[in-house]
N, C-alpha and C positions, 0 to 999 in steps of 0.2 A: 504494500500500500504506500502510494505515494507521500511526502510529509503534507504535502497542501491535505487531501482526503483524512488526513488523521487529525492535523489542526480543524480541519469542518465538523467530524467526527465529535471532538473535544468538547469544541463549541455547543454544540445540539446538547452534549450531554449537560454540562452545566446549566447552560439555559432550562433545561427543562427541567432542573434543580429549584432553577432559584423561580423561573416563572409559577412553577407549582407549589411549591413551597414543602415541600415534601421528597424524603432522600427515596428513591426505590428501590424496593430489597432485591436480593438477587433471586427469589423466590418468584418476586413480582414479573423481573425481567425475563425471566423462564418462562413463564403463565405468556407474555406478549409473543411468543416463540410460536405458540400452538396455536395450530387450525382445528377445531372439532367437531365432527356431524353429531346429528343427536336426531331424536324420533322427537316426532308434536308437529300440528299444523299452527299448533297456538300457546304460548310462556306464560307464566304466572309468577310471582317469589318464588315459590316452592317447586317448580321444574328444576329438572338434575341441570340442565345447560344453564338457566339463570343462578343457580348457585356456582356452578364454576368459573359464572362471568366474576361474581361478588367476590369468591374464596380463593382464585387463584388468578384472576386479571387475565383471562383469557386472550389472543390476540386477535381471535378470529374464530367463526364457527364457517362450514360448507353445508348449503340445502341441496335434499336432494329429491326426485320425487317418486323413484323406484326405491323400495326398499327389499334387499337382496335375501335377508331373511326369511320374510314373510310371502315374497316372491310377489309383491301385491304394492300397486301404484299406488302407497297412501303414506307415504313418509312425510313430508315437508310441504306437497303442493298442492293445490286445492284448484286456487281460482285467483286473477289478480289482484281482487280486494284483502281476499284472505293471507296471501303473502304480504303483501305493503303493513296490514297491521300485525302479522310476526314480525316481519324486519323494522317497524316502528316505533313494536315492545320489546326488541333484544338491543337497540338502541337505547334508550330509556332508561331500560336495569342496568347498561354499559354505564352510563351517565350519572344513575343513582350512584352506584360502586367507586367509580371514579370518586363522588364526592364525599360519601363514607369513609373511605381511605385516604384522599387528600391526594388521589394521582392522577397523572397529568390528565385533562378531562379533553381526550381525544376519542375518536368510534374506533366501535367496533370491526374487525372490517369482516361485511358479509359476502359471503363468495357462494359461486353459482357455474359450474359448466354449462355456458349456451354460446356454444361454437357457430350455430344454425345447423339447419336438415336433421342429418338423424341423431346427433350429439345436444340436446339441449332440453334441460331442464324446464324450460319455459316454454313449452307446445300449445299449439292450436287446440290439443282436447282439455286443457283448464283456457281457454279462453284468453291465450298471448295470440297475439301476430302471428300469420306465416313468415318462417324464413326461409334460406335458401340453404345448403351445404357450402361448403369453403369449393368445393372442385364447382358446383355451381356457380359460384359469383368469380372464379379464375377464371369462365367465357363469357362472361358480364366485360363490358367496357370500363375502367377502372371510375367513371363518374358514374354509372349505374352503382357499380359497387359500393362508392362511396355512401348514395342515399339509404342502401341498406343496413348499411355500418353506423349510416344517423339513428335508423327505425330504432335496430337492436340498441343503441345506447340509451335512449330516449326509456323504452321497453324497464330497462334495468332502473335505470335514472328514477320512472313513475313507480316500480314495485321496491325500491328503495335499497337495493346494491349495488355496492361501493368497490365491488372487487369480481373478474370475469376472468377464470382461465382459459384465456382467449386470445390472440389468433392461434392458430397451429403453422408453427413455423417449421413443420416437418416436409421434408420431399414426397412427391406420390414417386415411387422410383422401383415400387414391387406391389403390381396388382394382386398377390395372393395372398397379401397382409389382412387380416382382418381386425387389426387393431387403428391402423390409417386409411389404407385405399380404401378396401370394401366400405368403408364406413364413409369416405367422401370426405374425409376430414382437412385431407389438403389441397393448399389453391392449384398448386400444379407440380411440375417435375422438374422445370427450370426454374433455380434460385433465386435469381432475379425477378421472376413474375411474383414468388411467394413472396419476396421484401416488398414490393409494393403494395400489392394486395396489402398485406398484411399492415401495411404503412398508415392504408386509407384507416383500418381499424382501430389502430392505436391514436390517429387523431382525433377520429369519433368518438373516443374515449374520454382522452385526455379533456376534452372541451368540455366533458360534461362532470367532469371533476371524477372518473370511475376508474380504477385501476386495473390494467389490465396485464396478462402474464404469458411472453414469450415459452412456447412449450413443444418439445420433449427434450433439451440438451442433454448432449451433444448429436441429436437425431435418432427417429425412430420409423424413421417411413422405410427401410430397406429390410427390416425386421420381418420374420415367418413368424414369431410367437407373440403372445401377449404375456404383458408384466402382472397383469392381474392373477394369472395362472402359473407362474413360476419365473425361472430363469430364461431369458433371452438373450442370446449371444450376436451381437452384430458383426464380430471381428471379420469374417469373410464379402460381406456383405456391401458394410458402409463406404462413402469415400467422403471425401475430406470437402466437396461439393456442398453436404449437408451442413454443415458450417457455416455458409455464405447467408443463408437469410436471417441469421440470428444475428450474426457478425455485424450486418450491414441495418440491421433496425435497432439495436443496441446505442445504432453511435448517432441516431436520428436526433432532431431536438424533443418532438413530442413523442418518446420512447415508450413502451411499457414500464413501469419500475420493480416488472416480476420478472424471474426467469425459472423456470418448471424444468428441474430435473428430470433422466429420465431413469428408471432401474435398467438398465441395459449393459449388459456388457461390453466392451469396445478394447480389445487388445492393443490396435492400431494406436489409441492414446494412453491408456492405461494398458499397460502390459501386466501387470499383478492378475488382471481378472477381474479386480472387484467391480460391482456395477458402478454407472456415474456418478449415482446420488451418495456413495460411499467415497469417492478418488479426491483425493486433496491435489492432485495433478488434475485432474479434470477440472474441479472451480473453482481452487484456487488459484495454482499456478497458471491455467488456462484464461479460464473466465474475469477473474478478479485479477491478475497480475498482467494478462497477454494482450486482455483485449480492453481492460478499464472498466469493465460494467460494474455502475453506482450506484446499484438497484437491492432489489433482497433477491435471494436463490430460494426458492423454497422448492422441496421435496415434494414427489409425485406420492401419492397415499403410502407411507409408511405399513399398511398394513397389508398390503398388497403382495401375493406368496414368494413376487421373484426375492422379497427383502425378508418377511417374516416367516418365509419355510424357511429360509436360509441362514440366517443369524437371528441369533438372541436379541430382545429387546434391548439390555443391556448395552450390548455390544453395537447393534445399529444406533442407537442413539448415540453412542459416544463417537464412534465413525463419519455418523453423518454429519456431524458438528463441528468437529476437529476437519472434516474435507471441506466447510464451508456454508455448509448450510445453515439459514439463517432460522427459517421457519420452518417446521414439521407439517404434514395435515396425518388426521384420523380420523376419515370418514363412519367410521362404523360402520361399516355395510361389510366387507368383507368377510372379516372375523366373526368368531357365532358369538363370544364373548364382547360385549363394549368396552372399549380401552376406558381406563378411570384418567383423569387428567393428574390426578394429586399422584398416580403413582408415575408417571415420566417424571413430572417435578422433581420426586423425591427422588430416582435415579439420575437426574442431570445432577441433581444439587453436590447429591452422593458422591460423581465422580468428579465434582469442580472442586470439591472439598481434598479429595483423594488426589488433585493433581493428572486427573487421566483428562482432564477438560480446561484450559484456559481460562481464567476468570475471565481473559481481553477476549476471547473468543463469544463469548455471553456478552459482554458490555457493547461491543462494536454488531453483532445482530440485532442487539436492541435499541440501538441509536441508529441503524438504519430504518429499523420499523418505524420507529417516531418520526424521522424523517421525513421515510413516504405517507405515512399516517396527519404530519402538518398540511402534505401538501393535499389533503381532502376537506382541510375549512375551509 
């Protein structure tokens, strides 16, 4: 990290010291780390998510509207009205909390897969908008695209989230993938189309004050498997092409200020094996040292089998941290069990204490959150 990015760094941190007036424990700055899904169409006090807003300063929750368990479309999403006053009332309790504890009185950020076509949480059957798929609007003229990039932010803007793991900055580069092509996820196969494409989206965004998160690094469009279901290996696969639309919308002025791991394996940059979301050569030395990106890294669902059949909670948390990662998510949906938030807490804390974790590696994720989180008043 450069010295100018760590005196900015510095700055944010004190500031948010003295504007709040309140020190934040390292407990706290742990809690601003995590994404977590949760069941309810509708919060109260006494829901499990609104107490983990209150009890551990959460940084984020993800809605969703399949629920994988139950096998039955009734998780998170309803109908437009009935989302806007969830994301109303988790705002709120954020708000309460904040001022309960005296910390910084920033949102919560609510996150939402709506890529468009068949990736999106917000469908025409609860009564959102039609949208198009990413490989749809890659044969749109880039100002058709553009108005759809308005619709969809607008979309997000009225039902009141703040955070969109969106565009997909992946190549379409292997039709037999069913993790990207079949699914239409990407704008096209030349990286160049995908940076612009993707470019119109992250202005649409940015205008409307919504954050939005460059994904799968370091690619995932050449991939035969999905992460969801295990280990995936790109090593023969990828080429260094995949690179170019991330690279090139990163250094834009109205950027994403997310970047979505992806669990992948990639010999070619990581030669050890381990997936991206684990290589400290992958975002740090890559992403964070190669290319400048001033944004948070957050991890592709942590619970997802290519990471959690494979390594120990323990152990991927400490990995993932130590490689860079700012922000975790824990959708709930995959696992039969619901991840508890106090128990990551208590294993981050665990291994910051024991020295297996940087305290600066905790302080510099959390003063990027706050960061990007100012730049949504």
């Amino acid at each position: 990290m450069s010295l100018i990015k760590k005196i900015i760094l510095l700055f944010v941190c004190i500031w948010s010291n003295w504007a709040f007036g309140h020190e934040v424990s390292l407990r706290e700055k742990i809690g601003q780390m995590l994404i977590f899904g949760f069941q309810g169409k509708n919060v109260t006090e006494d829901s499990d998510i609104t107490r983990s807003i209150f009890m551990y300063n959460l940084g984020g929750v993800i809605l969703f509207d399949y629920d994988y368990q139950s096998k039955l479309y009734d998780r998170n999403i309803e109908s437009p009205e009935q989302v806007q006053l969830l994301n109303t009332s988790l705002q709120t309790f954020t708000k309460k909390a904040n001022k309960k504890y005296k910390r910084p009185n920033l949102p919560l950020f609510i996150s939402v897969d709506y890529e468009g076509g068949l990736v999106t949480r917000l469908s025409e059957q609860y009564g959102f908008p039609a949208t198009f798929s990413a490989k749809q609007l890659g044969q749109m003229s880039i100002s058709d695209a553009k108005l759809q990039a308005e619709s969809m932010a607008d979309t997000l803007k009225t039902a009141g989230f703040n955070l969109d793991f969106a565009p997909d900055a992946d190549l379409d580069v292997n039709p037999e993938t069913s993790f990207i092509s079949k699914k239409e996820r990407s704008f096209s196969a030349d990286p160049d189309m995908v940076s612009q494409y993707g470019k119109t989206f992250s202005q649409a965004f940015q205008e409307k004050k919504i954050e939005c998160a460059y994904k799968h690094f370091p690619g995932h469009g050449s991939a035969a498997g999905d992460t969801h279901l295990g280990f995936v290996d790109v090593t023969d696969t990828w080429s260094k092409e995949e690179l170019i639309p991330f690279v090139q919308q990163i250094n834009e002025p109205n950027h994403c200020h997310f970047l979505m791991t992806a669990h992948v394996v990639n010999r070619q940059i990581e030669p050890s094996g381990v997936p991206a979301t684990l290589s400290y050569k992958i975002l740090t030395s890559l992403v964070r040292e190669q290319y400048n990106f001033d944004g948070i890294i957050i991890s592709d669902d942590m619970q997802m089998k290519a990471i959690a059949a494979n390594y120990g909670l323990e152990e991927a948390l400490t990995m993932a941290i130590n490689a860079g990662v700012d922000m975790l998510i824990f959708g709930n949906q995959v696992a039969e069990v619901p991840q508890n938030p106090k128990e990551i807490i208590d294993i981050i804390e665990k291994q910051v204490k024991k020295g297996k974790i940087k305290k600066e590696r905790i302080e510099s994720a959390y003063n990027q959150i706050i960061k990007v989180k100012t730049r949504l008043l």
